[in-house]
C-alpha angles and dihedrals in degrees: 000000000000115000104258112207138185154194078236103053107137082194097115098033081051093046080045096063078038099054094043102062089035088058086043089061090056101038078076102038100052086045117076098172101065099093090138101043130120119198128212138182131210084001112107091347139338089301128000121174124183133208123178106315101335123089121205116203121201133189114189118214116197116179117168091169141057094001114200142171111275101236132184088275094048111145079212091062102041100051085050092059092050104059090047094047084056097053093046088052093050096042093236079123132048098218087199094041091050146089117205120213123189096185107187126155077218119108111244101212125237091229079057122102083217084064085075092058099056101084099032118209092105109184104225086258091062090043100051089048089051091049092040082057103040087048083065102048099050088053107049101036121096099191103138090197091068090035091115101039091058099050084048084054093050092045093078133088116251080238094052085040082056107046083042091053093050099048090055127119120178111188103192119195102027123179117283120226101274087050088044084058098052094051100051090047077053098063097035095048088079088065102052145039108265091246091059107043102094092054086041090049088049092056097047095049091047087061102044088053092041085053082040102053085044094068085041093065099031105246094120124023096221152331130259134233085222094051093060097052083053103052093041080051087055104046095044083051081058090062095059129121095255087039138059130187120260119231097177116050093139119089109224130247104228125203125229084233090054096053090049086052090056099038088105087056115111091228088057091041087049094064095030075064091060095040102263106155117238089225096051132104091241095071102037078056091051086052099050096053083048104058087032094051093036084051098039092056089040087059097043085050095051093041095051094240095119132048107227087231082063092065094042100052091047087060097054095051087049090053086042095058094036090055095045093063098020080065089049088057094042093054095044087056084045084053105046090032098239125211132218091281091044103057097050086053097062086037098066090034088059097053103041087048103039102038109001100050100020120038121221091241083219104141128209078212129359100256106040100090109176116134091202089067088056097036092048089045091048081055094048091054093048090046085054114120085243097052089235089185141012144165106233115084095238097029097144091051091046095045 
C-alpha cells in the first residue's frame, strides 16, 4: 500500500511525544552520577531532571522530514528561548541554578552563532559576541513566527542574557529514534542474557511509559534515578533460574459475551457440573486465570524461559496434589452414599475451598509466586480432551 502522506500528518508531532519519554529513558541510563536525581516530563520543559542542587532543561527537537541546519533564525531556537526566558521572568527557573539543553536531530553550522553554544564554557568575550548577535537578530527580523520569542528574549537584563548564554547547551545531530532505541538496548544488554534482551527491553519500557504517563496526568511528581535501578534489579531478578517474569499482572475484565463464547469449554462445563452459574464472577474469574496462565506459558515457551520439561513436570505436581484430596472427597461421597444433589454439593465445596479461595501453593519455579499462573493450569488440566482433572466427584462419568 503506497505511503499517503498530508499537509495534516500528525506523524512527526506523534514520533515527537514518542521521542521525548524514550530520551528521557536514556537521559538516566548514559548517565551513572545521578544517584540523587529526580526526572520530570512536561514539567519545567520537555525534560528536566534534577540532581542536588543543579537542574538540568531539555527540549527535545525530532524532525524526520525535511531535515535543515539550525541557524541563528531557527523557529526551533527561538521558541526555545522563549519559553526559558519565561521561566526566568517568572522565577519558576534559577538561570544561575540551571543547565539549558536544546536537544534537535538537526546540524547547527560552523558559519552559525548557535555553533559556539554547543560545547558551553564561554569565556565573557564569546558571550558577549553571541548576545551582541542575538540582540540583532531580535531587533531586525520581522518574522512574526519568532515575534514572541524574541520579546521573551528582550525582556531580559544584559546581566540575566549572560548568565542564560552561558548555561546553553545545544547538542545537534542527536540520536533519532532508531538510534534512541539502540542506545538504550546498549545500556540495558549488560543486564541480561542476549536471548532475552528484547523481552527485558519490553518490560522496561512499559514501565517507564506507564511512570511517564503518571507525571503526565498528575498522579506522581517524578521519577528517580534510584527507582529505576531498582526496577531494572528487579526485573533482571525476574530472569533468574528459580524466577521468571510475569506478562500478565493484571486480572482480566471478562465480558458476559466472552463467557458465553467459552460455555462449550470443558473448563466451563466443568463448573456448570458442580453448580457454578455461567453469569457469575466466579467463573469470569476462572476464565481470566485461564487465558492469563494458557498465554503466560505459551510466552515462557517462545521466549526460551522455560524448558518445556518444566512445564511438564509442574503439571504433574499440580495433578499429583489435586488426586491425592480429590480421592479423600470421593471416598467420603462413597461413605455417606451420596445422591445426585449431594454430589454436586461437595463438588462445588471442594473446589471453592481447595483452588478458588485458597491457592495450592505448588510453584513453576520457587520464586514466581502468582496464583493466577496455578489456578489457570489447573484449568488447563481440567479443559484437557481427556478431562485430566474435575471437581465433581464423578465428573468423567457426568461429562
Amino acid at each position: 500500500m503506497p505511503e499517503i502522506d498530508t499537509d495534516f500528518s500528525a506523524k512527526e508531532p506523534s514520533l515527537g511525544y514518542f521521542y521525548q519519554i524514550k530520551y528521557a529513558l536514556w537521559l538516566f541510563l548514559n548517565n551513572k552520577d545521578l544517584d540523587e536525581a529526580s526526572l520530570r516530563i512536561e514539567s519545567l520543559d520537555d525534560i528536566d531532571v534534577t540532581n542536588v542542587d543543579v537542574t538540568n532543561l531539555y527540549q527535545t527537537k525530532l524532525h524526520i522530514k525535511n531535515k535543515a541546519n539550525l541557524t541563528d533564525a531557527s523557529t526551533d531556537f527561538w521558541k526555545t528561548i522563549r519559553i526559558w526566558s519565561e521561566h526566568i521572568q517568572s522565577n519558576i527557573v534559577d538561570v544561575e541554578k540551571s543547565i539549558f539543553n536544546l536537544i534537535t536531530t538537526e546540524q547547527v553550522p560552523d558559519t552559525s552563532i548557535l555553533y559556539k553554544l554547543k560545547e558551553g564554557n564561554l569565556i565573557p568575550e564569546e558571550i558577549e559576541e553571541v548576545i551582541k548577535q542575538l540582540d540583532s537578530i531580535s531587533i531586525s527580523s520581522t518574522s512574526k513566527t519568532n515575534e514572541k520569542g524574541y520579546q521573551a528574549y528582550n525582556s531580559l537584563s544584559s546581566d540575566i542574557k549572560k548568565k542564560l548564554i552561558k548555561n546553553i547547551r545545544i547538542l545537534d545531530n542527536s540520536l533519532d529514534t532508531t538510534e534512541l532505541e539502540n542506545r538504550i538496548r546498549k545500556e540495558l544488554q549488560i543486564f541480561i542474557y542476549p536471548d532475552y534482551l528484547d523481552d527485558f527491553c519490553d518490560f522496561l519500557s512499559g514501565w517507564w511509559l506507564r511512570c511517564s504517563i503518571e507525571i503526565l496526568t498528575n498522579s506522581r511528581e517524578f521519577i528517580t534515578y534510584q527507582e529505576l535501578q531498582t526496577q531494572i534489579n528487579n526485573l533482571r531478578d525476574k530472569y533468574s533460574a528459580d524466577n521468571l517474569p510475569n506478562h500478565f499482572p493484571e486480572q482480566l475484565n471478562i465480558s458476559d459475551k466472552e463467557v458465553n463464547d467459552l460455555k462449550d469449554k470443558n473448563f466451563i462445563r466443568q463448573l456448570d457440573l458442580i453448580q457454578i452459574k455461567l453469569s457469575s464472577k466466579t467463573t469470569k474469574r476462572a476464565i481470566s486465570d485461564f487465558r492469563r496462565a494458557y498465554e503466560q506459558r505459551s510466552r515462557w515457551l517462545r521466549l526460551q524461559l522455560l524448558n518445556p520439561s518444566e512445564e511438564e513436570e509442574f503439571d504433574k505436581r499440580l495433578l499429583d496434589y489435586w488426586k491425592n484430596i480429590f480421592e479423600i472427597m470421593c471416598d467420603e461421597a462413597d461413605e455417606n452414599e451420596a445422591d445426585i444433589e449431594e454430589l454436586k454439593k461437595l463438588g462445588k465445596q471442594f473446589y471453592l475451598e481447595q483452588f478458588a479461595k485458597n491457592t495450592p501453593q505448588i510453584k513453576i519455579r520457587d520464586k514466581f509466586n502468582e496464583d493466577y499462573l496455578t489456578r489457570g493450569s489447573l484449568h488447563i488440566l481440567s479443559d484437557h480432551k481427556k478431562k485430566k482433572i474435575g471437581w465433581h466427584p464423578k465428573f468423567n462419568d457426568e461429562l
